[in-house]
C-alpha positions in Angstrom: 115.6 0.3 41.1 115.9 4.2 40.2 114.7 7.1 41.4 114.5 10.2 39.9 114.1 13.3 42.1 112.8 16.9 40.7 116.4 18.1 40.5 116.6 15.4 37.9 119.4 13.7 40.4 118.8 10.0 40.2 120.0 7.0 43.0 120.0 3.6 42.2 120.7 0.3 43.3 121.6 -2.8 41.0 122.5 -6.0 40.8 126.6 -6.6 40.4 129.1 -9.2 40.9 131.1 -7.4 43.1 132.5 -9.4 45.8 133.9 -8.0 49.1 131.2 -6.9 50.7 131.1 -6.2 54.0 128.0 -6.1 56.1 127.7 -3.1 58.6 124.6 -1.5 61.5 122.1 0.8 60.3 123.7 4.2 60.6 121.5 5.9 63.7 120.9 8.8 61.4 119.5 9.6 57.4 121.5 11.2 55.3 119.9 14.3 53.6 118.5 13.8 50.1 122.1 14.9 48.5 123.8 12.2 50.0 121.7 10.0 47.5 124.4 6.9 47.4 124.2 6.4 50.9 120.4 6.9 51.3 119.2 4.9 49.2 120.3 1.8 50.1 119.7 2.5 53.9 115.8 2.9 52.6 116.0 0.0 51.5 117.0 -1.8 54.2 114.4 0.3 56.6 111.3 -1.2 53.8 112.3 -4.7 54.2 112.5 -4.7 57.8 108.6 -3.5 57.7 107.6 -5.0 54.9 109.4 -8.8 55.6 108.8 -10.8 52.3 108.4 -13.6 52.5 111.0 -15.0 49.6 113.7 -13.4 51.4 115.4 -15.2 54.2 117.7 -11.8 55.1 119.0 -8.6 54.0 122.0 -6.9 55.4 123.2 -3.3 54.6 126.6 -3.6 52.8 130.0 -1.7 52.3 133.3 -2.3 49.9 136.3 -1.0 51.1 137.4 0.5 47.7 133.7 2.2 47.2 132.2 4.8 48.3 132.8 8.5 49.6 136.8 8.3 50.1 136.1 9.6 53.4 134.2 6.5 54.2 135.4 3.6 52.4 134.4 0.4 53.8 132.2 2.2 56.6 129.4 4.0 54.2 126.4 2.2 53.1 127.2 1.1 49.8 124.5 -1.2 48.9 121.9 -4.2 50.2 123.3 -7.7 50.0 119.7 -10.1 49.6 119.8 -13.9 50.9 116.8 -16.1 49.6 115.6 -18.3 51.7 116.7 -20.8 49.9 119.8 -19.7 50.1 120.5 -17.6 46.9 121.9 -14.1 47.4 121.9 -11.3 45.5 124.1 -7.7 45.8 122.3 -4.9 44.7 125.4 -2.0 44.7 124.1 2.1 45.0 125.2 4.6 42.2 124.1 8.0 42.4 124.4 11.0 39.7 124.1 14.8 40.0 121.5 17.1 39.1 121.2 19.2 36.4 118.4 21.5 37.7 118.9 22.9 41.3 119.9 20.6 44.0 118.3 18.2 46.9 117.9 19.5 49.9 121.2 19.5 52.3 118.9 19.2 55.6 116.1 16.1 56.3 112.4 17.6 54.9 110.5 15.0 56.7 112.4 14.0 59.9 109.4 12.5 62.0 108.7 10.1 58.9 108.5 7.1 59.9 107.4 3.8 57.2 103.8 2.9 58.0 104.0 -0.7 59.6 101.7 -3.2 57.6 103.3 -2.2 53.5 104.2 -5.5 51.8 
């Protein structure tokens, strides 16, 4: 999955082998849009948690101790680790790159947003 914002920025989550993960709570806060690592992956976890499909037995919001902002290793959201319900699980890590016109916004533009219950 990729996004692309107007700045031309882009955050995206894919699947890797990476092992180590370590599963942490929901952050009581969003990020801004320029913190575009950490956000997406929080999204994520926020859409399944309304959405609930019905393939997926869980979903956990994920850190790696050697990833991440180096002020947060280990404790920043880092990715979505997916468990089937039959049992399969996938990793999906977050990547983010810069913009190369203008910038995302540094302060939440829609903080009263809240995912409409019923999507899936």
């Amino acid at each position: 999955m990729r996004i692309t914002y107007t700045s031309t920025s882009t955050s995206t989550l894919y699947a890797t082998s990476r092992a180590g993960e370590k599963v942490i709570a929901m952050p009581e806060v969003m990020p801004p849009p320029n913190r575009r690592a950490i956000r997406l992956p929080m999204f994520v976890v926020q859409l399944l948690d309304v959405a609930r499909p019905d393939e997926f037995g869980s979903w956990d919001l994920i850190a790696f101790g050697d990833f991440g902002p180096t002020d947060a290793r280990g404790a920043a959201p880092a990715g979505v680790r997916i468990t089937g319900k039959d049992g399969s699980k996938v990793i999906l890590q977050s990547q983010a790159t810069g913009a190369m016109v203008g910038n995302e916004p540094e302060e939440e533009p829609f903080p009263e947003y809240v995912i409409p219950a019923g999507i899936g």
